[in-house]
N, C-alpha and C positions, 0 to 999 in steps of 0.2 A: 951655246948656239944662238940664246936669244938676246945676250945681255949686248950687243954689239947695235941693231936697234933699237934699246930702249935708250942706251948711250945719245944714239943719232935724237931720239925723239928730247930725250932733255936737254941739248944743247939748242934743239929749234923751239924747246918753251921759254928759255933765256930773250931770244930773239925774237918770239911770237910776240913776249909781254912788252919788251922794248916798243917796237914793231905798232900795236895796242894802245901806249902812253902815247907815244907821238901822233901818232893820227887822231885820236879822242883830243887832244892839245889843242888839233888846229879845226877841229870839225865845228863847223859854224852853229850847229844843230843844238835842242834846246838841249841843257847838261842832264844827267843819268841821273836816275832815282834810285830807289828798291822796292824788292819784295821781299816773300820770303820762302823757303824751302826744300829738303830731298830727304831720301830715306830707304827703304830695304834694296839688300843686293837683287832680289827676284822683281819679276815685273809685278807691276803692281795699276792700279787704276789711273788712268790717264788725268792730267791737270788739266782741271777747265780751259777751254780753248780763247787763245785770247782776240782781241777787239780784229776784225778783219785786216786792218789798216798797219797790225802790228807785227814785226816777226814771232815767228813761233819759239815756245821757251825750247833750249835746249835739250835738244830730242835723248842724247846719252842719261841724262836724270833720270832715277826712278824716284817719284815723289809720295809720300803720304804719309797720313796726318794731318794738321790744320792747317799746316804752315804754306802760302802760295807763293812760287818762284813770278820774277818779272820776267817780260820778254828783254832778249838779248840784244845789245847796243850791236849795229852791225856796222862794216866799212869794208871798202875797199881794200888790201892791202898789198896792193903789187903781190910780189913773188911771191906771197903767201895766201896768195886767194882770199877772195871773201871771207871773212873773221867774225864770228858771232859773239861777245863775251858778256860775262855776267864778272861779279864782284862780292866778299862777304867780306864785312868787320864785324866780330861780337868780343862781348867781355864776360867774364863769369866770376860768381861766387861762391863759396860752398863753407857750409856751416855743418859739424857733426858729432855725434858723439862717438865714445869708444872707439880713440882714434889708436892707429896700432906704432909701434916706435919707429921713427922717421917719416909719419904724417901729422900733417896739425888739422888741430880741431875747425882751423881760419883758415881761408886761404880764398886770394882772385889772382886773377892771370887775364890777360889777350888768349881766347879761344880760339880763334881762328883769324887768319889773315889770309885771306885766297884769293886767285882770279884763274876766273873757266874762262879757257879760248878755245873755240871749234869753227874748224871748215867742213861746213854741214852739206855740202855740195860736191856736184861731178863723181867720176867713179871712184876716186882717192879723195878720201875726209882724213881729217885727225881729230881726236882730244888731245887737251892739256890741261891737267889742272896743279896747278902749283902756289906756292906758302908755306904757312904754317899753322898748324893744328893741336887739336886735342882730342883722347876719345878717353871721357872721364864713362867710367863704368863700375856698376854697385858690387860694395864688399872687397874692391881692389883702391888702395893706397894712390891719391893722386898723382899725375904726373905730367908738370906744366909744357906749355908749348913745345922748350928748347929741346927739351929731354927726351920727348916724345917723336919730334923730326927726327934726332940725331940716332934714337936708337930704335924705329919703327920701319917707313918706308920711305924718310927722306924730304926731301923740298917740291918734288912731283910726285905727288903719291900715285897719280894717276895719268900715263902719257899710252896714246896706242896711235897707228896709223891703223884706217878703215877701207875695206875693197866693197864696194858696192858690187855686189859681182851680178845682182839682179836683181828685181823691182823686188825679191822678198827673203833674200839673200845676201847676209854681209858677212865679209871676214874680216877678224880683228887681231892683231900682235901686238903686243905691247904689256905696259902694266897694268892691268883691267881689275875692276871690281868684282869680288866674287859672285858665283853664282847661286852662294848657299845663303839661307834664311832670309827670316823675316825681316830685320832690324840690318842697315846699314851701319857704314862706319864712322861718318862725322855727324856732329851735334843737330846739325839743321838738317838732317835731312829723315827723320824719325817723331813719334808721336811723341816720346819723351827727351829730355837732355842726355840723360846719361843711358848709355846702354845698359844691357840688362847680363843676368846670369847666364843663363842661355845662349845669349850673343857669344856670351867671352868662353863658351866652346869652340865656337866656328873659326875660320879663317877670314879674313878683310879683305884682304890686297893678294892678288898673286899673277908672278909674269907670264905671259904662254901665248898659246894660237887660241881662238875663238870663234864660231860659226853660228851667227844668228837666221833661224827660218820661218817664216809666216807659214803655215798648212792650211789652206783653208779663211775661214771665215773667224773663227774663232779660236782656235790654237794655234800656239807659238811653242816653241821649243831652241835651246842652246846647248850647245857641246864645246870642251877646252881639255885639251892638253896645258897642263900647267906646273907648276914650283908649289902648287897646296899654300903653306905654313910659310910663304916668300924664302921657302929656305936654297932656291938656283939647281937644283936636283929635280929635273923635268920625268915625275914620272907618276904623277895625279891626272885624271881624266874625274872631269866634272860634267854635271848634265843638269838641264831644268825643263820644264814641259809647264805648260798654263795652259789652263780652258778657261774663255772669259764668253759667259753670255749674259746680257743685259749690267743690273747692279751686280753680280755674281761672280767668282775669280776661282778656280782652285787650282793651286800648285804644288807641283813634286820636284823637287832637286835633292840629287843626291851624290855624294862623290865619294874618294877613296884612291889612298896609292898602293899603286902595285908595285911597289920597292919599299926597304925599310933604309932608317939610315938612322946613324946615332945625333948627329950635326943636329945640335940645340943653340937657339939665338933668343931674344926677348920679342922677338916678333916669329922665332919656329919655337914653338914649345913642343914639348910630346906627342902630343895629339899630332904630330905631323905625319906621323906612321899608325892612323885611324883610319876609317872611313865610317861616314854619317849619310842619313836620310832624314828628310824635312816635310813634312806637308802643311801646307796652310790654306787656310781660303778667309776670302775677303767679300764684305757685304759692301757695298760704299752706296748709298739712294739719299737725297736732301741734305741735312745736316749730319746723318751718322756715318761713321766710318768704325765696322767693327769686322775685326781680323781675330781670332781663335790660329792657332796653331803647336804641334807635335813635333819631337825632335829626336832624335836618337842615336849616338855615337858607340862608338865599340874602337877599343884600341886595344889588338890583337896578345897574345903570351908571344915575346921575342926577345928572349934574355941576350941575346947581341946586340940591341939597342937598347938595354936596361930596364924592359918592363917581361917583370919575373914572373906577372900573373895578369892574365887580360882581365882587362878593366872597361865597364859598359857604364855609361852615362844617359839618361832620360827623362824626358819630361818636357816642356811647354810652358806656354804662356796666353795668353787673352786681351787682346790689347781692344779698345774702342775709344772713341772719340765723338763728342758731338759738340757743334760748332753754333753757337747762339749768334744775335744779331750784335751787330758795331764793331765787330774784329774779334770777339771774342769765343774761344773755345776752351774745351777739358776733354782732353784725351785720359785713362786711365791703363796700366795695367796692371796683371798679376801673373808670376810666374810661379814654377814650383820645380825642382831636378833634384835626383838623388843618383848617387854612382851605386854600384856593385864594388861587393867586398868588404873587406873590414881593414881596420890599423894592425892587425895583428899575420893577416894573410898575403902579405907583400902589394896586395891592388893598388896601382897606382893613385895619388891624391888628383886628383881632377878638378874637383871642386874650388880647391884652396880651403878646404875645412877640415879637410882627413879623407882619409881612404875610409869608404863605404856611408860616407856623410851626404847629408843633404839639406835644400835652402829651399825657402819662399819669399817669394821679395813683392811689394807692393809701392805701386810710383805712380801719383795725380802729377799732373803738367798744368795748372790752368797758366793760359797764353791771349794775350794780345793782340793782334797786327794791323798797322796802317799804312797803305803803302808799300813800302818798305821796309818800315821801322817794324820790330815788335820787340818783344819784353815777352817772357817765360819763368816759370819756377819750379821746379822739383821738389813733392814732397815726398820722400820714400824711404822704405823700410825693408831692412834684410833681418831674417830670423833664422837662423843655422841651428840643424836636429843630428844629434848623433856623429855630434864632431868631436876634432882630437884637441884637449887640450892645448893649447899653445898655437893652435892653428886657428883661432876664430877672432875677438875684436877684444880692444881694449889693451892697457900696457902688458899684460902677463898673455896674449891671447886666450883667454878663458869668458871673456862675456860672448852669450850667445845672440847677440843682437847688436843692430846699429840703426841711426836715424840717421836722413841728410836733409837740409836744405839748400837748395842751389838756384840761384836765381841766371840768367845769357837775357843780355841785352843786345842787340843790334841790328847792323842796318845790310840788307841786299842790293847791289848795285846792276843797274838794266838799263833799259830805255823806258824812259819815260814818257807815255803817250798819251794825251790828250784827247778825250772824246771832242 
């Protein structure tokens, strides 16, 4: 039902970004700079408001962490209305030990290659974000740009048309970001580079309808019929609610399908026939940004879809950040999850360590930014308790541990505005 406009929407991100180049080409205006950043699917603290004289950064970003987006290069664009866009280039590298067979201990790549185009305006907007990417995440086997497009969500991970339907009221179709947890899906838009354990329960990317509502003063809330696990099986219903007052945030999202199916992909894993709850809340006042947050999955006994014995996943993570003067910050977190069941009672592996295993992982980010530019580095640690032989790190998978170093260098592209 819905793959027919997401169709339509990626054939006008082809066009939008054509459309983008050429006007930027002839636009007299001083050339674009950067900045930098975004991050969890859930709403999160608003980005510092920029210079009066400048457009506003793109309103679809949820951002946090150190990292600050530029405002968006705007123009004219005939038939495509007013066009806001922004721009990333980064590179990565990643150093590690107990690396498992078919990863290396070395490895760099182009992280990301993208450009956001939004008609932020009138009663019909759209997003577009399209390239290419990576979502390197701890205790999982790299997987560079090409590999990742081709067998994730593609060259637009993210296209929807938006109905302003009223000053506090939008509906959205399309391919949308989800509405579960704390942590986002691409590298720039979170506290650290790599996602974390906890992350790689959730869902990313999924197609459907969407309804966003202001209540009030201070609460927001969203609802979607969606695809969960991008597996095109419309039968997930997601929800989120925020209370924001002053530095203060707390949120509940929480989803679940009400159909089961066997249909597994590399972007629908098992978990597609779960449902999960999240709470977090967020402090964000001067330089600190500290988020705490709960998580909790459950994927039910349904031996038609091949899990013989339900399997529950929980646990959390701690993330904060504080941002010193000249560009400079450190973001840290810590997480911890353990599933239900054991290697020997059928519970599904969840984890990637074994069935009834569990991990703690710990990741410093200290990061840079000027402008545009910055420079980041990961230091971080996965420790695996009560795993299965053959399922943890190292050639024979038997080490219970791993280190990484990872350094994303690059540049955000915006308008560059001049006090």
């Amino acid at each position: 039902m819905l793959s027919k406009p997401i169709r339509i929407l990626q054939m006008m991100a082809g066009a939008a970004m054509a459309t983008a180049l050429l006007a930027g080409a002839q636009d007299p205006a001083p050339a674009a700079t950067p900045a930098a950043a975004q991050a969890p699917a859930t709403p999160a603290p608003a980005t510092p408001a920029a210079p009066a004289t400048a457009p506003a950064p793109l309103s679809t970003f949820v951002l946090t962490g150190p990292l600050q987006w530029l405002p968006p290069a705007t123009f004219d664009a005939g038939p495509f209305g007013k066009l806001s866009v922004n721009g990333i280039l980064t590179g990565f590298s990643q150093f590690q030990n107990n690396s498992v067979p078919g990863d290396d201990n070395a490895q760099a790549t182009l992280s990301n290659g993208q450009i956001f185009i939004q008609k932020a305006d009138g009663l019909v907007q759209y997003y577009i974000q399209a390239g290419v990417y990576t979502m390197p995440t701890l205790s999982v086997p790299f997987v560079n740009a090409q590999n990742t497009v081709n067998n994730f969500y593609g060259p637009v991970p993210v296209a929807y048309l938006k109905w302003q339907a009223a000053k506090n009221t939008q509906f959205l179709i399309g391919s949308l970001p989800t509405l579960m947890g704390a942590e986002s899906t691409f590298t720039y838009q979170n506290f650290n580079i790599e996602r974390g354990i906890v992350w790689n329960q959730e869902n990313a990317i999924n197609r459907g309808i969407q309804v966003n509502q202001t209540i009030g003063k201070y609460l927001s809330a969203a609802f979607s019929w969606n695809d969960g696990y991008y597996s095109n099986r419309y039968s997930w219903l997601s929800g989120s609610a925020t209370l924001t007052k002053g530095p203060h945030s707390l949120v509940y999202d929480g989803m679940g399908n009400l159909g089961q199916t066997v249909f597994q992909t590399t972007s629908t894993p098992v978990q597609n026939n779960s449902y999960m709850h999240v709470v977090i809340y967020t402090f964000t006042k001067g330089p600190w940004i500290v988020s705490p947050y709960f998580q909790y999955s459950k994927l039910p006994t349904n031996a038609k879809v091949g899990v013989a014995k339900g399997t529950s996943a929980t646990g959390g993570a701690f993330n904060v950040s504080y941002a010193f003067k000249n560009g400079f910050s450190l973001p840290v977190r810590v997480e911890y999850l353990t599933s239900s069941g054991s290697a020997t009672d059928g519970s599904v592996n969840l984890l990637g360590f074994g069935s009834g295993s569990a991990g703690t992982t710990f990741t410093a980010t200290p990061t840079y930014q000027k402008g545009g530019m910055y420079v980041r580095g990961d230091l971080a640690w996965v420790d695996a308790t009560n795993f299965t032989n053959g399922d943890v790190f190292g050639k024979t998978g038997t080490d219970s541990n791993q280190f990484r170093g990872v350094l994303e260098f690059g540049f955000i592209f915006g308008n560059n505005i001049q006090k």
